[in-house]
C-alpha positions in Angstrom: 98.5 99.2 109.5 99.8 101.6 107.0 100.3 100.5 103.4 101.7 102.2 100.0 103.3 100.9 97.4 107.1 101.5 95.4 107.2 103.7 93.0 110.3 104.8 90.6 112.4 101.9 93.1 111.5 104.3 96.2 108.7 102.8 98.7 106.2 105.3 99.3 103.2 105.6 101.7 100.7 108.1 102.2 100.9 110.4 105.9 97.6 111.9 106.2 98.3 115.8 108.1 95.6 117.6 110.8 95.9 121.5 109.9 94.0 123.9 112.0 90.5 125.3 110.1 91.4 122.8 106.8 90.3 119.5 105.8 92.3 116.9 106.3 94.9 116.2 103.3 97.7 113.3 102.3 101.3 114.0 101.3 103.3 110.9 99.9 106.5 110.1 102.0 109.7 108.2 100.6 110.5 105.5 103.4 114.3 106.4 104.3 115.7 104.2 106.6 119.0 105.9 106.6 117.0 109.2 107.9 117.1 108.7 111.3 114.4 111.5 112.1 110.7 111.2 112.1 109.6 113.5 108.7 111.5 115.3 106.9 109.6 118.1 104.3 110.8 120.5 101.9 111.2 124.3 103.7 108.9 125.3 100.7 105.7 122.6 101.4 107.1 124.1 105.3 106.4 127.4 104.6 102.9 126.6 102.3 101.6 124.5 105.7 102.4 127.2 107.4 103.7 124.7 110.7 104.7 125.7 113.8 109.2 126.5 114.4 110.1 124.5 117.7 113.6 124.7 117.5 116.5 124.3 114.8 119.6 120.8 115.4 122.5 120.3 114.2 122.4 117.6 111.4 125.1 115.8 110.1 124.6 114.9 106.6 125.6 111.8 104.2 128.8 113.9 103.0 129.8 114.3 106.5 129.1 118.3 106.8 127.0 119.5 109.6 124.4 121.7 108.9 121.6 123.5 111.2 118.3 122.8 110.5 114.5 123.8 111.3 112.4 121.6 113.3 108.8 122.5 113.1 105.7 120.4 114.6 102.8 118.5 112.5 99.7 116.4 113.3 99.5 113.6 111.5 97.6 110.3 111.5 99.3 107.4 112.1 97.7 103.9 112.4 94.4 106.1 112.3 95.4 108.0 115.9 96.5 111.5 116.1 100.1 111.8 116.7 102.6 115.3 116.9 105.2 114.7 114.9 108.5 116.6 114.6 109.3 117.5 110.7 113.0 119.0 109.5 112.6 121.2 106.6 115.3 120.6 104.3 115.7 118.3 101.5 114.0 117.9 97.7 111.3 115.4 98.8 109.1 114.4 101.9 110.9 111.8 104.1 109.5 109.2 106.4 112.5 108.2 108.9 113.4 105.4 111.1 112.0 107.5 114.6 108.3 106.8 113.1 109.2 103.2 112.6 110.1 102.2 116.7 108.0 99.9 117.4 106.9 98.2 114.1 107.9 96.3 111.2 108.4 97.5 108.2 107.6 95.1 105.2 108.9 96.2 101.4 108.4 94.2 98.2 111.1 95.5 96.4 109.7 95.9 92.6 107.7 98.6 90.8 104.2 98.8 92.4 105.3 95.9 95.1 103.7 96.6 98.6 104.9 98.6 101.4 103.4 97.8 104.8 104.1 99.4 108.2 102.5 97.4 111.1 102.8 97.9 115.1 104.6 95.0 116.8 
């Protein structure tokens, strides 16, 4: 199970990220469920990372323009098992989408410091 918590009326959880030759580190992720992508990261946390470019998509965004954006690669853990994740870097803030939520259910108590739990079905 993964668990956070909603902060500033946005529920958050922590990703945990696998970086060749460095430690293990956390990044907090806004749960977006009208992101319908796996993570999405800011180019400049992109760029500090230092993650692999796969390929760039076309995205069409909330005011209906398209745009072309970066896909890069990550290893996260998720539900404590490595997993390769595909991250778009665009955007002010780190994104959790509805692609890493297949498969489980997604509990949110709406109010300030209410719980936020994501569980396989």
């Amino acid at each position: 199970m993964i668990s956070g918590i909603v902060n500033n009326g946005r529920p958050t959880v922590s990703i945990t990220f696998r970086l060749p030759n460095h430690p293990d580190f956390s990044i907090q992720f806004v749960v977006d469920t009208g992101f319908t992508g796996q993570l999405c990261l800011p180019s400049e946390v992109v760029a500090l990372l230092d993650l692999p470019f796969k390929l760039a998509t076309r995205a069409n965004l909330a005011d209906n323009t398209e745009v072309l954006l970066p896909i890069y690669e990550a290893i996260i853990l998720w539900n404590g098992e490595e997993r390769t994740v595909r991250v778009l870097g665009s955007g002010r803030r780190p994104l959790l989408g509805t692609a890493m939520l297949e498969e489980s259910e997604l509990v949110i108590q709406f109010t300030e410091g209410g719980l936020v739990t994501i569980e396989d079905l």
